[in-house]
C-alpha positions as CSV (number, residue, x, y, z in Angstrom):
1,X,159.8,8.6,162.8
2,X,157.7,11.5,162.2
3,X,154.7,11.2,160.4
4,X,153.1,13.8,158.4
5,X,149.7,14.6,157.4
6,X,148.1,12.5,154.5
7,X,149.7,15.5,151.6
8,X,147.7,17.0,149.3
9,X,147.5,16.1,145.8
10,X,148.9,18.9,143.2
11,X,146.2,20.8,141.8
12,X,145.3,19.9,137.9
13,X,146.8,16.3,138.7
14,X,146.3,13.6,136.3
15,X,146.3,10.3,135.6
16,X,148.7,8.7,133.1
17,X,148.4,8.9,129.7
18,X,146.9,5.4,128.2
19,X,150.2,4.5,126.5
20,X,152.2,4.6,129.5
21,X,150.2,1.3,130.3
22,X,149.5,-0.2,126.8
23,X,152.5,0.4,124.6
24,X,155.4,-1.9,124.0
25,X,157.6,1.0,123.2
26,X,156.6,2.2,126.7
27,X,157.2,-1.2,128.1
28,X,160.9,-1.6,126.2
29,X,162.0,1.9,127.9
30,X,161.2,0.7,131.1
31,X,163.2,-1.9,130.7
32,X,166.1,0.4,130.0
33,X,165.7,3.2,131.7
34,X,163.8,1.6,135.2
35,X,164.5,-2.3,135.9
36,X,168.0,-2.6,134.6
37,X,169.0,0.7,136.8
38,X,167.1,0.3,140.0
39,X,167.1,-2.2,142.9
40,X,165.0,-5.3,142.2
41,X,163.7,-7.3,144.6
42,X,164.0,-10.8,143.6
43,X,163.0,-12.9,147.1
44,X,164.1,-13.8,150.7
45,X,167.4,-14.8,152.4
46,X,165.2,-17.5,154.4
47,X,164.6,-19.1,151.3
48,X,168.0,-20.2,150.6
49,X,169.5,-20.6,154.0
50,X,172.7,-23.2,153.7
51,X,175.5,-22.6,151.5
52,X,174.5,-24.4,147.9
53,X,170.8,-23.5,147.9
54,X,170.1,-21.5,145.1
55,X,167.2,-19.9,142.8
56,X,166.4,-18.9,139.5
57,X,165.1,-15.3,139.0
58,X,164.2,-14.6,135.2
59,X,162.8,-11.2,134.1
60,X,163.1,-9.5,130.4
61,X,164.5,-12.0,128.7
62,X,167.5,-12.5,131.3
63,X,167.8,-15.5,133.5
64,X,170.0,-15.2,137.2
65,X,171.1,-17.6,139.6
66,X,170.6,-16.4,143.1
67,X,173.3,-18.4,145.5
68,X,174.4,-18.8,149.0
69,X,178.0,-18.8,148.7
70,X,180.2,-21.0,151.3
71,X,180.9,-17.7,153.2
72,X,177.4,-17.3,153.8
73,X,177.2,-14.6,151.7
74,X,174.4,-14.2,149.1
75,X,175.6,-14.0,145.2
76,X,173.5,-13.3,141.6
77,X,175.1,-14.2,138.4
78,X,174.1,-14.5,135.4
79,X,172.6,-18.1,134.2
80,X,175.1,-17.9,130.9
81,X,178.0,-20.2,130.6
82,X,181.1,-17.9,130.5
83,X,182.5,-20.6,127.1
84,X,179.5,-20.7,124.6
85,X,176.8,-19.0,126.9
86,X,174.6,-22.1,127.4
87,X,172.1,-21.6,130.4
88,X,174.0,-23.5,133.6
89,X,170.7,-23.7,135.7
90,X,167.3,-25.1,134.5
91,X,165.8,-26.6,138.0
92,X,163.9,-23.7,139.0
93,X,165.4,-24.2,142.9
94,X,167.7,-26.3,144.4
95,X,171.2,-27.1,146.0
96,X,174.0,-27.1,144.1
97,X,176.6,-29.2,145.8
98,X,180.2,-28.4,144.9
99,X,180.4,-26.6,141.7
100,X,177.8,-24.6,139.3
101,X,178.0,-27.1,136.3
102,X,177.5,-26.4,132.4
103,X,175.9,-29.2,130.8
104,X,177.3,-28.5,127.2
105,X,181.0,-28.6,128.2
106,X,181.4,-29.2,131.8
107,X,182.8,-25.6,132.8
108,X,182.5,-25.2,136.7
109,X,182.3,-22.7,138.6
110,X,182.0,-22.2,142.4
111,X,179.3,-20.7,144.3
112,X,181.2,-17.3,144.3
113,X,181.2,-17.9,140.5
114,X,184.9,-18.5,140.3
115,X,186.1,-20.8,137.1
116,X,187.4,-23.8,138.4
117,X,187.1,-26.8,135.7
118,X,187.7,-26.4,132.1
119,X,188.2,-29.3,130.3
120,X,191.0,-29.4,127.5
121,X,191.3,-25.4,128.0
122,X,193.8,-25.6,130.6
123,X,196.6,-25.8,127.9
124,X,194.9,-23.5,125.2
125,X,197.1,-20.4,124.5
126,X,196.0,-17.2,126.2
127,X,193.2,-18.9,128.3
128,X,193.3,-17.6,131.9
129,X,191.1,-18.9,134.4
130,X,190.1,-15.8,136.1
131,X,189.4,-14.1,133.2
132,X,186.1,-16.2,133.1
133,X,184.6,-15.7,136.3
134,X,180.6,-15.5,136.2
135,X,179.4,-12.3,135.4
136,X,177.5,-10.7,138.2
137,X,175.1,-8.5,138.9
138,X,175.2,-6.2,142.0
139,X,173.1,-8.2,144.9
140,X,172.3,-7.0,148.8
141,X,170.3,-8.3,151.6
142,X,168.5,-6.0,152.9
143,X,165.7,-6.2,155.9
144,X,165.6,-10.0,154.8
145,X,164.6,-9.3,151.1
146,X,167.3,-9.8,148.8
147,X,167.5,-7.3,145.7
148,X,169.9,-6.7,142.8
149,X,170.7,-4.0,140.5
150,X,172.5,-4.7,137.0
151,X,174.0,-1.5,136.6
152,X,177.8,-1.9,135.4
153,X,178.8,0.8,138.2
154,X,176.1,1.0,140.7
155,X,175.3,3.6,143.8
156,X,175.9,2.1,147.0
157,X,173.4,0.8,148.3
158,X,173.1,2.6,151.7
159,X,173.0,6.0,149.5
160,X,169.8,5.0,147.2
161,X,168.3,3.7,150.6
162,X,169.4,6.3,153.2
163,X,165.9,6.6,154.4
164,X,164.9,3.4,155.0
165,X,167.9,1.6,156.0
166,X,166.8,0.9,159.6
167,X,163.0,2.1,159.0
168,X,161.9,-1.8,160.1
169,X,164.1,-2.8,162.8
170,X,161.3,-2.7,165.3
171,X,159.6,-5.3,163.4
172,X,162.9,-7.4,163.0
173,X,161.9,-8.0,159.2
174,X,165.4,-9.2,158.7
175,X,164.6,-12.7,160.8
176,X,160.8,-13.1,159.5
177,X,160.1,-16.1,157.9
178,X,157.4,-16.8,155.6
179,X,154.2,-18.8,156.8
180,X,152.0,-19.0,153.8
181,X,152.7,-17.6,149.8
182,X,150.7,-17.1,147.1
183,X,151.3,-16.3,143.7
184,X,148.9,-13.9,141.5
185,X,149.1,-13.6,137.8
186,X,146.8,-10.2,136.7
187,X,146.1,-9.1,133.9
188,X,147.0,-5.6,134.4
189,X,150.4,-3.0,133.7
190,X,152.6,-3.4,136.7
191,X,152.0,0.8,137.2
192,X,148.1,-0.4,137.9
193,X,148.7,-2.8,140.5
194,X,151.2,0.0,142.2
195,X,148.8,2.6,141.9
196,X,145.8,0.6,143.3
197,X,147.8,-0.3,146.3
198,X,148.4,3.4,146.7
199,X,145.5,4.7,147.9
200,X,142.1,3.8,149.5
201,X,139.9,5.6,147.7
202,X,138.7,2.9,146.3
203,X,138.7,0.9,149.6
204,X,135.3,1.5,150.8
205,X,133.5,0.2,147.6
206,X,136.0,-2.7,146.8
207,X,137.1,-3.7,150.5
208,X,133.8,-4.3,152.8
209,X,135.5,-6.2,155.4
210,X,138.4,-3.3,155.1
211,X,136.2,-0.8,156.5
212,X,135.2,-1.9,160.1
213,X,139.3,-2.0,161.0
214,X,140.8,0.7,159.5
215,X,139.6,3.7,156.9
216,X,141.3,6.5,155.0
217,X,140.5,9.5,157.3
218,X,143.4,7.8,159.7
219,X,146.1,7.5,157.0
220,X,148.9,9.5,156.8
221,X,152.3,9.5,154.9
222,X,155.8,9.5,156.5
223,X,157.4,9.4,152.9
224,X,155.7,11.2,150.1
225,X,158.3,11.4,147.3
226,X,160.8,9.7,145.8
227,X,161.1,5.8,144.9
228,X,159.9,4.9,148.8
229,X,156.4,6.1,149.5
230,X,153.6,5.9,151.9
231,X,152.4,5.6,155.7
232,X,150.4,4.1,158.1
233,X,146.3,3.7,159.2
234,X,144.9,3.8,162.6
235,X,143.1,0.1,163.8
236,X,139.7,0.6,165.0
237,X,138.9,0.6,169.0
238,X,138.0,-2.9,169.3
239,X,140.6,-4.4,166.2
240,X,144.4,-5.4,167.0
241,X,145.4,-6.7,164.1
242,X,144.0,-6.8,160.0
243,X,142.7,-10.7,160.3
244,X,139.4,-12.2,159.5
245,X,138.2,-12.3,163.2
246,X,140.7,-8.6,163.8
247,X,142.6,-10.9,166.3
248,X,146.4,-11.5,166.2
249,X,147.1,-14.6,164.5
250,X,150.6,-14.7,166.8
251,X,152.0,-12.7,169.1
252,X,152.1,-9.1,168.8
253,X,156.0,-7.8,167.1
254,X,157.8,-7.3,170.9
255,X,159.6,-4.5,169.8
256,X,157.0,-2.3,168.7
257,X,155.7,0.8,170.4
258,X,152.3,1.4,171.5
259,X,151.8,3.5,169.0
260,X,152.7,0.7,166.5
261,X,150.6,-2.0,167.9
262,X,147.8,0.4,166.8
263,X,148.6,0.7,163.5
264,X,149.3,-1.3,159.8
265,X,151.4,0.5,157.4
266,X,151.1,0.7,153.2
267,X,154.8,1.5,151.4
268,X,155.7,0.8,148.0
269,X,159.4,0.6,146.9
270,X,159.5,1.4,143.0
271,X,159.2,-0.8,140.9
272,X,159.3,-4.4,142.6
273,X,157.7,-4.4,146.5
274,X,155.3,-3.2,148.7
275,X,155.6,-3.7,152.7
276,X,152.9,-3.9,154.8
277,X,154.2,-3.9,158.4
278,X,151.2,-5.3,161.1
279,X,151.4,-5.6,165.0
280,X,151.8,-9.0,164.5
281,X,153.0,-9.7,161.1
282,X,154.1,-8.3,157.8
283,X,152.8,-9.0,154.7
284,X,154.9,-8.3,151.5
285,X,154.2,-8.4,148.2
286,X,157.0,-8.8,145.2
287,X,155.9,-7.2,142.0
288,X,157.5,-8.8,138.7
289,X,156.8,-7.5,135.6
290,X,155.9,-10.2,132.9
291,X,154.7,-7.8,129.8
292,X,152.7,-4.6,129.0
293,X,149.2,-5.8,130.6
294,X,150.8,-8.5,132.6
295,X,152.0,-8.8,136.4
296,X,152.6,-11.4,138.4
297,X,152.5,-10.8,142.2
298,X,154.2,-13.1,145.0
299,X,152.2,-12.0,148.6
300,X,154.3,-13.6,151.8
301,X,153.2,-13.2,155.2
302,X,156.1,-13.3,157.6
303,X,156.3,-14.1,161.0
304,X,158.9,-14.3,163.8
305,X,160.3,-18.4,163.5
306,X,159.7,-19.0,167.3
307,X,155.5,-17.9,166.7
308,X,155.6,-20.4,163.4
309,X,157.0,-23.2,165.7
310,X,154.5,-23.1,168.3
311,X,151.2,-26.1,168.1
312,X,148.7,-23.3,168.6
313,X,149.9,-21.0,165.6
314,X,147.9,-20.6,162.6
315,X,148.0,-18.0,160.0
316,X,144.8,-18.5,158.4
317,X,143.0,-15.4,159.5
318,X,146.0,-13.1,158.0
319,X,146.3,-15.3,155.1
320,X,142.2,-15.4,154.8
321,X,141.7,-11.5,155.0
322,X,144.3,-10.5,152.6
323,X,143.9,-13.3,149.6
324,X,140.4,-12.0,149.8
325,X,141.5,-8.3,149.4
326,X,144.0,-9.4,147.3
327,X,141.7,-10.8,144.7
328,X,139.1,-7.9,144.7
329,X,142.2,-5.6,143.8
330,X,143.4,-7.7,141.0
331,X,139.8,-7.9,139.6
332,X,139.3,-4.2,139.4
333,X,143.3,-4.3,138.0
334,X,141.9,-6.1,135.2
335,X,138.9,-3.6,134.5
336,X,141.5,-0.8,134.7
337,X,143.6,-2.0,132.6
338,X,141.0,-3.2,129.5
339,X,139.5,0.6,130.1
340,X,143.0,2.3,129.8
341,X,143.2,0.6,126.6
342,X,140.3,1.9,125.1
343,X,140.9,4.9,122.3
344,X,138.2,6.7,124.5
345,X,140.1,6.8,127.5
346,X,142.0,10.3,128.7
347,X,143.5,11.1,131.7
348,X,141.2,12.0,134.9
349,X,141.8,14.0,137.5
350,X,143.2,13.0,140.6
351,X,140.9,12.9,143.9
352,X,142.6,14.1,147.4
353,X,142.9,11.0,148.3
354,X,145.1,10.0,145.4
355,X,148.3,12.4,146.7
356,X,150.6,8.8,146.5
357,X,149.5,8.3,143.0
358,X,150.8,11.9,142.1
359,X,153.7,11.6,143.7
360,X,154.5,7.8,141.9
361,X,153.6,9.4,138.8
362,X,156.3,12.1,138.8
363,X,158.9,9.9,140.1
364,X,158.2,7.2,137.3
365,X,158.1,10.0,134.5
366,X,161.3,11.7,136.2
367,X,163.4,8.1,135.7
368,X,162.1,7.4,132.0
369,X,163.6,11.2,131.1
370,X,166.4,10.1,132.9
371,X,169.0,9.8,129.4
């Protein structure tokens, strides 16, 4: 792929205006006009690998039940009981056996959300079994990450994400499993925590240990528009990897080119997931909304199975680096979002190093005009 030069940012470019990340009405658009439209990333294939084994994803107010069907095939449905609408799931995770059960009634359902017990409907005029399927909600595995969109009539999939269809093979995302998770609640408008992972402006004063291994003169962007942005940074002579000890932690990614093996990349995909490919590893990190000044954050870092396996392996010094860089972002989240708040606050002008924020800024606006 060709990789341009870190872009300029427009001239007279600003920040966002305060209510964009302190007002409910804000917030309640978004939820129309952004996370019930686009592509939501809700988790990983790996984590529900035999037919039966299921999760729950809730988000704004609605509550989906993530399967593997019998076919192997990865369903989302809606957690609502298609006879009174009672919630089918509570358990958070877990394997459902033969049928998707509701406990008012005892409707079931299979995993591909077919009707297939009704008791005492069976003989009630008009009642057609298929006419109660589970209502679903568009779902794709993609790269290993499994997202859904609840659009009644929805894009394919391969048009909205053309660009980036096969932009990871090297790294064989797809077969990554995850060695370590944590989970993050901040403080802080979803928008922030994008925004702050979007440029390293800030990284020099917030990231001391960022510095030796990599820096902001060496980034550049191979996408700088649209809902898919950013690029990669150049390791420093004497680092292979972003660890504690700027070691691999594993083996370096066998597919990857030289030039790769010399690099860590930074891409967001509006509005639920950043990727952070590494010679040796990929860390991830799923962005869910919870409320205006609210996000929670699920950080994975993925390795090939057969690296996890071996005695030797430990992740620490990935896992060690980054939940220390996580938390210094999330503090100055919090700060960002308690100023942004303030009546005193106006919008600032955006530094040259702030071209991804520009660009996330007019995509955002361009899908809350969208009628």
């Amino acid at each position: 792929m060709e990789i341009t030069a870190m872009p300029r940012t427009p001239m007279r470019a600003h920040t966002l205006p305060g209510k964009y990340f302190a007002s409910q009405e804000v917030h309640d658009r978004e939820t129309d006009q952004i996370f019930l439209k686009q592509w939501i990333c809700v988790g990983r294939a790996s984590s529900i690998i035999e037919p039966g084994d299921f999760f729950l994803h809730e988000m704004d107010g609605e509550s989906f039940i993530i399967v593997r069907a019998a076919s192997g095939q990865i369903n989302c449905f809606y957690n609502v009981c298609r006879h009174r609408g009672t919630r089918l799931q509570q358990e958070s995770c877990g394997h459902i056996k033969s049928r998707i059960h509701c406990p008012y009634h005892a409707w079931g359902y299979d995993t591909d959300g077919n009707l297939q017990s009704a008791p005492n409907m069976m003989g009630a005029e008009d009642f057609c079994v298929v006419d109660h399927s589970l209502q679903s909600a568009a779902c794709v595995v993609w790269q290993g990450f499994i997202l859904i969109n609840q659009q009644q009539s929805v894009n394919a999939f391969q048009t909205d994400f053309d660009e980036v269809l096969h932009r990871f093979d090297d790294w064989e995302l797809d077969r990554l499993v995850s060695a370590h998770q944590i989970t993050y609640e901040v403080q802080a408008n979803w928008k922030v925590i994008f925004q702050n992972y979007s440029e390293c402006y800030h990284c020099s004063l917030v990231h001391p240990q960022l510095r030796p291994i990599t820096s902001v003169e060496t980034a550049s962007n191979d996408f700088t528009d649209g809902h898919f942005l950013g690029g990669p940074m150049i390791l420093a002579d004497n680092y292979k990897s972003v660890t504690m000890s700027g070691q691999w932690c594993g083996s370096p990614l066998q597919k990857l080119s030289a030039e790769d093996l010399r690099r860590v990349y930074f891409y967001t995909l509006c509005p639920s997931l950043f990727i952070s490919p590494h010679p040796d590893y990929v860390l991830t990190h799923r962005i869910e909304r919870v409320n205006v000044g609210s996000t929670r954050i699920v950080c994975n870092w993925l390795f090939p199975p057969e690296v996890i396996q071996q005695d030797t392996f430990d992740p620490s010094q990935a896992v060690e680096f980054w939940d220390l860089t996580n938390r210094q972002d999330w503090e100055i989240c919090e700060l960002t979002q308690k100023g942004v708040q303030s009546r005193a606050y106006r919008p600032g002008p955006y530094s040259g190093l702030e071209s991804m924020l520009a660009a996330f800024d007019d995509y955002y606006l361009a899908l809350m005009a969208t009628a």
